[in-house]
DOBA-667999 format. One record per residue: x, y, z of N, C-alpha, C in turn; residue in one letter. Coordinates in steps of 0.02 Angstrom, whole numbers, plus 50000, padded with zeros to 5 digits. Layout:
XYZXYZXYZa
...
end
This chain:
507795050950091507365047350139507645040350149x
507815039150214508055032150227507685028450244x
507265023250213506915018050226507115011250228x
507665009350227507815002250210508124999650299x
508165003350340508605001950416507974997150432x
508214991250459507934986350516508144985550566x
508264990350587508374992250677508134997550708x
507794999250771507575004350804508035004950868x
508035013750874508285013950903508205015850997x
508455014551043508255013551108508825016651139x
508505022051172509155023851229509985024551190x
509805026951129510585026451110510735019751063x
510495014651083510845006951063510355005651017x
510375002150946510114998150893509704994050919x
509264991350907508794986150928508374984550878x
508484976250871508264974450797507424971750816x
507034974850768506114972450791506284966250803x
505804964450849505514956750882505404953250804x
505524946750820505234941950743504594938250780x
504034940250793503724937050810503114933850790x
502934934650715502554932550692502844924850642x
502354922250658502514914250612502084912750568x
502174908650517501844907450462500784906450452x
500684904950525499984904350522499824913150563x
500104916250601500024921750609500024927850559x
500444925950493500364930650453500034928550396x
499764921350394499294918450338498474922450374x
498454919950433497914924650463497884935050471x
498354936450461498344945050441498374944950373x
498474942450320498374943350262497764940950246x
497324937650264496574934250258496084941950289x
496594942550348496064946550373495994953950362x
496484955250313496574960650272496164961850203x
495964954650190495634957550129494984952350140x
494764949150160494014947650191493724954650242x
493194954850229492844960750268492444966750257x
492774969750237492234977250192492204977150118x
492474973150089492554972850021492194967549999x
492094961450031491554958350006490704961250026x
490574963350082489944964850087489844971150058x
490184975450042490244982350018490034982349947x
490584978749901490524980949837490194972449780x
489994967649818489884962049787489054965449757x
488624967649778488114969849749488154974449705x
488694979449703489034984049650489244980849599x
489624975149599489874971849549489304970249505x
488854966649541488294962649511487854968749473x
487854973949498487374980749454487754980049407x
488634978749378488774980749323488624976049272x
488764968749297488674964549251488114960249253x
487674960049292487124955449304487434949749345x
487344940849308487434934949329488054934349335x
488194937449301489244938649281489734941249311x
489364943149414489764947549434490544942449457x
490484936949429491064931049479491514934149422x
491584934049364491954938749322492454942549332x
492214948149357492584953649381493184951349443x
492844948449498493094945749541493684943349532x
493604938449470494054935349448494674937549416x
494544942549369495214946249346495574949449405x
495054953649435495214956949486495834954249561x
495654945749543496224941449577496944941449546x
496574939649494497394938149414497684945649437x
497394949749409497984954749410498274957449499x
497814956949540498294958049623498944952549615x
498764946049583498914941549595499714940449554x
499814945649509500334947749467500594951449492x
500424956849521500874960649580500864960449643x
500854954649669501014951449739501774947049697x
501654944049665502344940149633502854945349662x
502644951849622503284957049612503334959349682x
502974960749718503004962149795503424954249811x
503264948649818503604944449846504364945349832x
504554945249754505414947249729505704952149782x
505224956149764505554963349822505704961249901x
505314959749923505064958449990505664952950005x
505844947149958506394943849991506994946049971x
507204950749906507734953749899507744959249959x
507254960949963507504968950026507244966950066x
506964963150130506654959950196506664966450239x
506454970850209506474976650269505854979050254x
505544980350322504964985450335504944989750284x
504474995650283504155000150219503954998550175x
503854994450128503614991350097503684994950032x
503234997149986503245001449907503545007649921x
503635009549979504065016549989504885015149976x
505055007650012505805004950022505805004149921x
505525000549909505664996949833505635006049793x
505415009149813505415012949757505895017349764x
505975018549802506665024749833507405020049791x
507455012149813507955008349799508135010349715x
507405009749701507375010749608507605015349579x
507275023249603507195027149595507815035149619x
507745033149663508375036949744507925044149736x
507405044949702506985051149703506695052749771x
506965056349808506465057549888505845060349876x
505475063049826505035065849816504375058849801x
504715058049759504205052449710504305046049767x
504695047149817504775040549859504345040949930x
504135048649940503525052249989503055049649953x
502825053949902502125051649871501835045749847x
502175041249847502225034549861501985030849916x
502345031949987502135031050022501575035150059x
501475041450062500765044450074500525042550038x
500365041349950499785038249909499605031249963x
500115027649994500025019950020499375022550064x
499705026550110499545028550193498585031750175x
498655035350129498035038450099497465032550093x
497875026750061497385022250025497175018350085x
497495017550137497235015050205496695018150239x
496775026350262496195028550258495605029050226x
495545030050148495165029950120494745022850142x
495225017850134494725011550155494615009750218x
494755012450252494655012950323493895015650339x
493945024250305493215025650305492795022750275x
493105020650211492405015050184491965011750237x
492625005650273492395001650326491855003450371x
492195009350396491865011950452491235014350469x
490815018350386490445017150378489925011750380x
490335007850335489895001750338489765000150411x
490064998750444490014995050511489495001250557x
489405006050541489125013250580488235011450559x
488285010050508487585009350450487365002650498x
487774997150505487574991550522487284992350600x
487624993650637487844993750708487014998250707x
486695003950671486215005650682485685001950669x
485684998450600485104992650589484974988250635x
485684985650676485404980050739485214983550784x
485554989550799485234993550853484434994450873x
484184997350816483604999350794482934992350791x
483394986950807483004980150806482714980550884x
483054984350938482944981451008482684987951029x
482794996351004482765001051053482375006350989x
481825006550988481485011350965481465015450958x
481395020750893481755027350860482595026950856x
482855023450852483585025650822483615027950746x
483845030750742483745036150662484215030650616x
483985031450555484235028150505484455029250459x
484885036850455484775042650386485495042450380x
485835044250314486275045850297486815049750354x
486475055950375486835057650428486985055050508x
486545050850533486465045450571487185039850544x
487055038350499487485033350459488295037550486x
488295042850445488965047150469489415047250533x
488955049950586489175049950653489455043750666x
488845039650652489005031450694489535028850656x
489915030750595490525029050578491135033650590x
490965040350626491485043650637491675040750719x
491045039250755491175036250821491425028250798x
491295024650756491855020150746492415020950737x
492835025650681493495027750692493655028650740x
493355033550791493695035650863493885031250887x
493345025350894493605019650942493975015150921x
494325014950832494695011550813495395014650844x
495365021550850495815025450850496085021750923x
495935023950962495685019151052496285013951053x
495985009751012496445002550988496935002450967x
497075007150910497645009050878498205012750950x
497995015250974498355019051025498475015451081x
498255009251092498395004751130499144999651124x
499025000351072499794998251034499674992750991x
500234987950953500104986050892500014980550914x
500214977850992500174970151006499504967551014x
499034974751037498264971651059497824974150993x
498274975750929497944977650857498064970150815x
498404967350830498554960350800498204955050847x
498174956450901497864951750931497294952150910x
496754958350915496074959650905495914956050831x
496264959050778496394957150720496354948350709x
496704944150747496534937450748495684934950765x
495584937450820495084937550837494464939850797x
494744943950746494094948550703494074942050656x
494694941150618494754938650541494414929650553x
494634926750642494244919550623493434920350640x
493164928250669492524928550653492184929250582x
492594932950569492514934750479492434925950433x
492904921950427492784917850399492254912150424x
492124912250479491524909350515490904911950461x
490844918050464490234922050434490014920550385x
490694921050340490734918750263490664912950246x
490964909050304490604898750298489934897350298x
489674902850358488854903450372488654905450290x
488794909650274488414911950215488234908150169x
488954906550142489054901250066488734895050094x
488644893150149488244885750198487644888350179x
487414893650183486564894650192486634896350131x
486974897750077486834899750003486694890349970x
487254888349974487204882749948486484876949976x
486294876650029485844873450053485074875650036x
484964883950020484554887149963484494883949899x
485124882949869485014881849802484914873649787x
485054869749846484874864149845484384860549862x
483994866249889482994866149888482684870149848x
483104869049792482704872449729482584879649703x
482954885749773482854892949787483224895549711x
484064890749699484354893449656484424890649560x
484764893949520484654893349469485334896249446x
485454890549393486264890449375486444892149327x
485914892249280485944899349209486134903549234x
485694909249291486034913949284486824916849310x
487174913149294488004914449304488174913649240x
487914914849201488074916449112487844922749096x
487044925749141486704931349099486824936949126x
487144940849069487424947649063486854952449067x
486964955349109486414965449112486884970749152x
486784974049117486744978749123486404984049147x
486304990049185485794995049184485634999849133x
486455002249073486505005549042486655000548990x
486985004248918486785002348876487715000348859x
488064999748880488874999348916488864989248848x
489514991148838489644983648806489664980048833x
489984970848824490134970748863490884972848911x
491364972448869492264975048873491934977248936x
491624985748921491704990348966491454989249041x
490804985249031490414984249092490904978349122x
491224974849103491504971849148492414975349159x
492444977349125493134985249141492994987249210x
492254990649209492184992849280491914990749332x
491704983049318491374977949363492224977749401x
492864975349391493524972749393493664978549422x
493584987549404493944990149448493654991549491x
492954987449520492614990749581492824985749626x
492944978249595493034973049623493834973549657x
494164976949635494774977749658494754981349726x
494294985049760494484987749812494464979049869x
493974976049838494064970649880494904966449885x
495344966449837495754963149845496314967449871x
496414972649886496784976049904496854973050006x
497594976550004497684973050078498304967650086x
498494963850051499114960650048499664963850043x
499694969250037500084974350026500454975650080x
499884976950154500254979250211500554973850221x
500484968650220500854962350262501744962850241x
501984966650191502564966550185502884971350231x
502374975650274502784981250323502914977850397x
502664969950357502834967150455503384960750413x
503814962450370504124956750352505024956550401x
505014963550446505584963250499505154960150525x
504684958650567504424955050615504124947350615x
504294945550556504264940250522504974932550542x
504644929150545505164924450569505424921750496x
505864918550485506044918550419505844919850376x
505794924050325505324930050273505554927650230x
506264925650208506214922950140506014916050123x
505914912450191505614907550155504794904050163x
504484910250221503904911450227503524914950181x
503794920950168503254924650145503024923850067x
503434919050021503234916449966502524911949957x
502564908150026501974903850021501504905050055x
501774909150094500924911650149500324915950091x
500874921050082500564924650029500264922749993x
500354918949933500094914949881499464913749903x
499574906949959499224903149992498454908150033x
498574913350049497874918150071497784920850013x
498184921849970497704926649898497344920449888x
497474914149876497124908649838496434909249889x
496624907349952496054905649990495474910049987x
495744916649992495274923950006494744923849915x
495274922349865494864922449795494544917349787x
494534909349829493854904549846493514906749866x
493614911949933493084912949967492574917149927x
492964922949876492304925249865492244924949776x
492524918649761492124916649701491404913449739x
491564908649782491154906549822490244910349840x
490594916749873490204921949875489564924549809x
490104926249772489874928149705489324924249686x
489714918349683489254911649640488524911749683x
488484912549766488084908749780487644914449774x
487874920249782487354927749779486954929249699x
487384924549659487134925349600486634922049575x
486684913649619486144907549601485494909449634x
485804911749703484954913849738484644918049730x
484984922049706484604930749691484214930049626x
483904933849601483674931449528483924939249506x
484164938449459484814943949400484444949849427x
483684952449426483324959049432483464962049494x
483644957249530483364961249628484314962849630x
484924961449592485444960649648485494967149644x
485344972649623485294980349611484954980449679x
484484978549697483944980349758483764977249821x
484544976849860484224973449939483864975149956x
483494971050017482934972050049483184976650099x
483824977550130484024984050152484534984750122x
484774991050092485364993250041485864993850084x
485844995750164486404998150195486564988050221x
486314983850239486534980250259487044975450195x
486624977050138486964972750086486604966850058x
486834962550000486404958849950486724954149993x
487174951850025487334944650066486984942950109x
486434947850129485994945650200485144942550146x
485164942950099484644942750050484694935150054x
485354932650048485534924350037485154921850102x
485434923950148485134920650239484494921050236x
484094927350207483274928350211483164921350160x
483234922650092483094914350057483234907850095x
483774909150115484094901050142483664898750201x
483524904150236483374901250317482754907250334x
482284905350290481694911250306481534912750368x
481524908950411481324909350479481794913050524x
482464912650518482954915650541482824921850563x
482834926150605483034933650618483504937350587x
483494936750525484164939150500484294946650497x
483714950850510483904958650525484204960550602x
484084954050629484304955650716484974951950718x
485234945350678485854944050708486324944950657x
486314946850593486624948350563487124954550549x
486594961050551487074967450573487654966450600x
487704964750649488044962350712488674959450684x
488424953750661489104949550637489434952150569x
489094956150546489504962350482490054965550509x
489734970050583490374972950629491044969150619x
490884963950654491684959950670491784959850611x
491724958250535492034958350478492164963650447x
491754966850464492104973250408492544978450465x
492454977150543492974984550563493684982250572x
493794974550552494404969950536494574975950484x
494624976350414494644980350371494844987550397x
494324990850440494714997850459495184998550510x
495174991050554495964992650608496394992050581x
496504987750537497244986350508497304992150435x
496934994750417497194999550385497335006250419x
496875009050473497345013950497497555013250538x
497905004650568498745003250591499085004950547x
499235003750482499445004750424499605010650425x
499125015150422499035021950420499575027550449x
499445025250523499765031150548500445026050570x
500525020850568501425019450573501805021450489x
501475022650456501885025450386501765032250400x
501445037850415501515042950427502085043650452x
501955040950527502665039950594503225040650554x
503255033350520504215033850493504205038450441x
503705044150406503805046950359504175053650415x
503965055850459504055057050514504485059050537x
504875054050557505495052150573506225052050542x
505735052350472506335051050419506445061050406x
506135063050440506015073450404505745072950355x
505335068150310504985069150252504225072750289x
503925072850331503365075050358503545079250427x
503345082250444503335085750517503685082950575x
503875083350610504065079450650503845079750702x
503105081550727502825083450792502435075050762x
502335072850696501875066850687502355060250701x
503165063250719503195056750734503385055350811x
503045058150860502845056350919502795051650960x
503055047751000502865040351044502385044551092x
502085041351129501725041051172502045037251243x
502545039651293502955038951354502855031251375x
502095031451383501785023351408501465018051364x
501235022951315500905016051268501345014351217x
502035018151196502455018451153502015016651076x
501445020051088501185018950996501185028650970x
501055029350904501385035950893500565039150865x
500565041850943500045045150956499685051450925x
500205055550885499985062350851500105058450780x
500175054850763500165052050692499435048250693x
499105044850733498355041950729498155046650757x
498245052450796497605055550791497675059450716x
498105062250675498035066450618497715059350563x
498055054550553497565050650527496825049950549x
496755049150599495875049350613495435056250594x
495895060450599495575066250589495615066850503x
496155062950468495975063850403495345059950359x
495275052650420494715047950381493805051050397x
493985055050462493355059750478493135062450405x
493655069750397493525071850347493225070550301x
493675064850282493265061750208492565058250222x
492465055150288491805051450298491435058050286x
491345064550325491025070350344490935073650236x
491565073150214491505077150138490825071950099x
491235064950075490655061250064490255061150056x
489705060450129489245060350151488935066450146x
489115070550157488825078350129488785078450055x
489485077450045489555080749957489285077049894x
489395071749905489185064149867488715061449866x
488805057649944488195052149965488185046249935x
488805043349906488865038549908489755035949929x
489785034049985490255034149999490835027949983x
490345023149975490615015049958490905016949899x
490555019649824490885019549792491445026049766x
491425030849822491805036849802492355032949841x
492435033149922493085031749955493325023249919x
492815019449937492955012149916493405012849835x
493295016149814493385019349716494075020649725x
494155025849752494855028549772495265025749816x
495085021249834495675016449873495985012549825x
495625008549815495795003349738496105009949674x
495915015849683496165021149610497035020449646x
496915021849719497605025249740498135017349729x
497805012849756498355005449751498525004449680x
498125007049638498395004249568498925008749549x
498825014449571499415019949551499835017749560x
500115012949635500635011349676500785005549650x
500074999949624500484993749591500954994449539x
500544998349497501005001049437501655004449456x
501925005549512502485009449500503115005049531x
502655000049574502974995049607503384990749551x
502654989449511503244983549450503514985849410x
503484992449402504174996849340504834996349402x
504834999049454505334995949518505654989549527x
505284986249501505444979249490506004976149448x
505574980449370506014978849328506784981549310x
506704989749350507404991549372507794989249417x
507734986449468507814981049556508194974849492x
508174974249457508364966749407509164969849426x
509234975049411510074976249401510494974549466x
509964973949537510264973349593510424964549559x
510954963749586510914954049606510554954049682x
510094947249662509704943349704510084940249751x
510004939049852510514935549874510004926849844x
510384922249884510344916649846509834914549893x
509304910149874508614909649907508024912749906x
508214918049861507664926749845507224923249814x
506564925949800506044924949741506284925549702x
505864925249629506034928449557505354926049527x
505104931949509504514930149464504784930949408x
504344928849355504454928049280504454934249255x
504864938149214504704945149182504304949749158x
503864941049120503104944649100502854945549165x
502794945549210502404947149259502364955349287x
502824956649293502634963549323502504966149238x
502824965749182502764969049133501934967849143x
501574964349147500784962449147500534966549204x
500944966649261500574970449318500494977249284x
501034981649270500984987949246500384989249193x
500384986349135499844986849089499074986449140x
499034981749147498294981349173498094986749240x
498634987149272498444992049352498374998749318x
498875001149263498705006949230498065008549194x
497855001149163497195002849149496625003649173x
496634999449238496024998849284496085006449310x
496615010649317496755016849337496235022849307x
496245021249243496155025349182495305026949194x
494995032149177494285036149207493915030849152x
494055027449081493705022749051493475017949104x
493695016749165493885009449197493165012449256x
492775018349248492355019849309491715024749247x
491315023649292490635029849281490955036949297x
490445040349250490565047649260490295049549332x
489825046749372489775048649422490265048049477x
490845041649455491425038849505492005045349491x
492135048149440492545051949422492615056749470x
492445056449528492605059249602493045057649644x
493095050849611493605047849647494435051849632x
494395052849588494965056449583494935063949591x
494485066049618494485074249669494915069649722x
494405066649743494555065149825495505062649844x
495585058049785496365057149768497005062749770x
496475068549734497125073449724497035077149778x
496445078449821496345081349899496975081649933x
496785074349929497365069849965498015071049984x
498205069149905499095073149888499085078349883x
498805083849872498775089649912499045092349955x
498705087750027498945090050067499455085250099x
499625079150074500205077250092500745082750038x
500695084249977501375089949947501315098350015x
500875097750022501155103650070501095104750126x
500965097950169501625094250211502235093950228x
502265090550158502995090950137503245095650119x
503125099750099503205107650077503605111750159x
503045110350200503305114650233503885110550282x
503815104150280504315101350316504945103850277x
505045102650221505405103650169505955109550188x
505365116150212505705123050226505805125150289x
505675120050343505985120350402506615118950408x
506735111450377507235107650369507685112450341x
507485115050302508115119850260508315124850317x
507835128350331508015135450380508485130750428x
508175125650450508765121950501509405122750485x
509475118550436510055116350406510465120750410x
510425126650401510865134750379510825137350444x
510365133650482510555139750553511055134150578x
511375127450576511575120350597511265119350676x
510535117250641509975114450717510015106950692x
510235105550606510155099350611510755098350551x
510905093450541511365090950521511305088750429x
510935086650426510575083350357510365089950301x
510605088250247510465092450210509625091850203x
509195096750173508425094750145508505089850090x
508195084650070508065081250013508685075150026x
509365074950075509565068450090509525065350119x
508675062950153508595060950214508885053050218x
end
């Protein structure tokens, strides 16, 4: 599988991607990658595990992304090419197998959080609805549709091409931090008329009878679906205007900002709430952050204008992951590791049209399994996104530490050694079924679903390619793509 080329090709002739993103353009896609469904989603989850203590979780949950972004940065300026954990691991490895499942585990974990999103925003989009137009249904399956008709129309966008997916994307992520200013503004101005109370960001609960180690083990791996997302920004590092000496500090610089924002969060959901209720919004589908606005600003409408402004933040979250999505299918695609009907342009919109629709049709699925099979979808898909990225962090910084034998050109990153050695330990553990409830232990059905049916995919691409090969329709042996 050849992943490392930074050139496309046109009519015959090489053509190197546009560099058109600059340092505040990709400080803003990395913000707006991980602000959005992950704070309103799982910040009340956190807080069920640990009580006052959910800023905790949050917090490791930074440290360790924050250890394998280092190792992504090394990579990213030693190899400046598109693909991202697919390129570093193939480099490591030269395994075409383990260098697919790699990148489908990536492509998977986009969907998965994609449907998270989508949900959410489907759930919301009905609560405001239901404020102006009488009888709109409010049920689980209600919930469903109105997030499978969100995918569609993400899909819409996606198929529009990637220039009006980045544009939208700007537009989503400076609504998103608006929201989050509003919030922590109306949290803090609560607690400074007396609403809040600063003990409890010491007091530990529990629902079960869990230590503490453990309860905060799985406070950290729920908290991780929120930090996930810095990840994609290395598949736009061809399109990047100087990458090696951008993408060291942009990066950094939005993990820092994004882990203010929602210590921020944390803290203020923790002072206003009192430890008993953060288990119990006043609506469960809107979330414990709209609980802060009801304290802060009683008078407010906050069931009518709030929904609303959840949309723009959390479907930030599902465009850019299944952009993500189906352009790693594409070059899987392209490369004969997958079918090749998925890697498709589209004549006029030149976006790769049978690769987002099979992604949309895969995040359906899972919204449709879920929601039937489960019924809780935040923490089954949300679970397995963060299960699938840790698989991939971990394999990234063992890549790493083999990538040492390449020499660095001169100007490259270099993180410290202990670092990825630290990434590996901890992403493997947060991995581990200790790190979730027996009821989450679904998350890894839904995982191996997954690869499933990306191995027999590949399977059958696998045995086309071969029959080719021997009839000479194509040139390439199977397995040297």
């Amino acid at each position: 599988m050849t992943v490392n080329s930074d050139t496309a090709v046109t009519d015959g002739k090489e053509t190197e991607l546009h560099r058109v993103i600059g340092p505040k353009l990709l400080l803003f896609l990395i913000m707006g990658d991980i602000i959005g469904a992950g704070i309103f989603a799982i910040t009340g989850k956190v807080a069920g595990q640990v009580g006052g203590a959910a800023w905790l979780p949050f917090l490791i949950a930074f440290a360790i992304a924050t250890l394998t972004a280092f190792s992504y940065l090394e990579l990213v300026t030693k190899y400046p090419h598109a693909a991202g954990a697919a390129l570093y691991i193939h480099k490591a490895f030269g395994i075409h197998f383990v260098t697919f499942l790699v990148a489908f585990t990536v492509a998977c974990s986009g969907i998965t959080s994609a449907a998270t999103s989508a949900t959410l925003v489907g759930r919301n989009l009905l609560i405001g609805i239901g404020q102006f137009v009488e009888g709109v249904p409010n049920t689980p399956e209600a919930g469903m549709w109105a997030a499978i008709a969100v995918i569609v129309i993400l899909a819409i966008v996606n198929f529009r091409g990637v220039g009006e997916s980045v544009k939208f994307n700007l537009f989503l992520t400076i609504v998103s931090l608006a929201i989050m200013a509003a919030i922590i503004g109306i949290g803090f101005a609560a607690i400074a008329s007396g609403h809040g109370d600063i003990s409890r960001l010491v007091v530990f609960e529990t629902p079960t009878d869990r230590s503490v180690f453990a309860a905060v083990t799985m406070g950290t791996a729920i908290a991780f679906f929120a930090m996930v997302g810095f990840e994609d920004s290395v598949n736009l590092v061809e399109e990047t205007k100087n990458p090696k000496k951008v993408f060291p500090k942009i990066m950094l610089i939005g993990l820092g900002i994004c882990a203010v924002i929602y210590m921020l969060v944390a803290v203020t959901v923790i002072m206003v709430i009192p430890t008993g209720d953060l288990l119990n919004p006043k609506n469960p589908d809107a979330g414990i952050l709209l609980d802060v606005v009801r304290i802060g600003l009683p008078n407010l409408p906050v069931d009518t204008i709030f929904p609303f402004l959840t949309v723009f933040a959390v479907v930030n979250t599902a465009l850019m992951n299944m952009l993500m999505a189906s352009r790693l299918l594409y070059g899987m695609a392209r490369q004969g590791v997958l079918p090749q009907f998925l890697g498709k342009v589209h004549s006029t919109r030149r976006s790769p049209w049978v690769a987002i629709l099979f992604s949309t049709a895969l995040a359906i699925a899972l919204i449709a399994y879920v929601n039937l099979d489960t019924g809780s979808i935040v923490g089954s898909l949300g679970g397995t996104t963060a299960l699938l990225l840790l698989c991939v962090f971990a394999v990234v910084n063992v890549a790493l530490l083999v990538l040492r034998r390449d020499k660095p050109e001169p100007g490259a990153f270099r993180a410290p050694t202990i670092i990825p050695i630290l990434g590996v330990v901890f992403c493997l553990f947060l991995a581990g079924p200790w790190a979730r409830a027996r009821e989450d232990w679904v998350q890894y059905e839904i995982a191996g679903l997954l690869l499933v049916i990306g191995v027999a995919l590949w399977a059958v691409t696998w045995l086309v390619n071969r029959i080719s090969y021997k009839k000479g329709v194509i040139e390439t042996r199977p397995g040297q793509y």
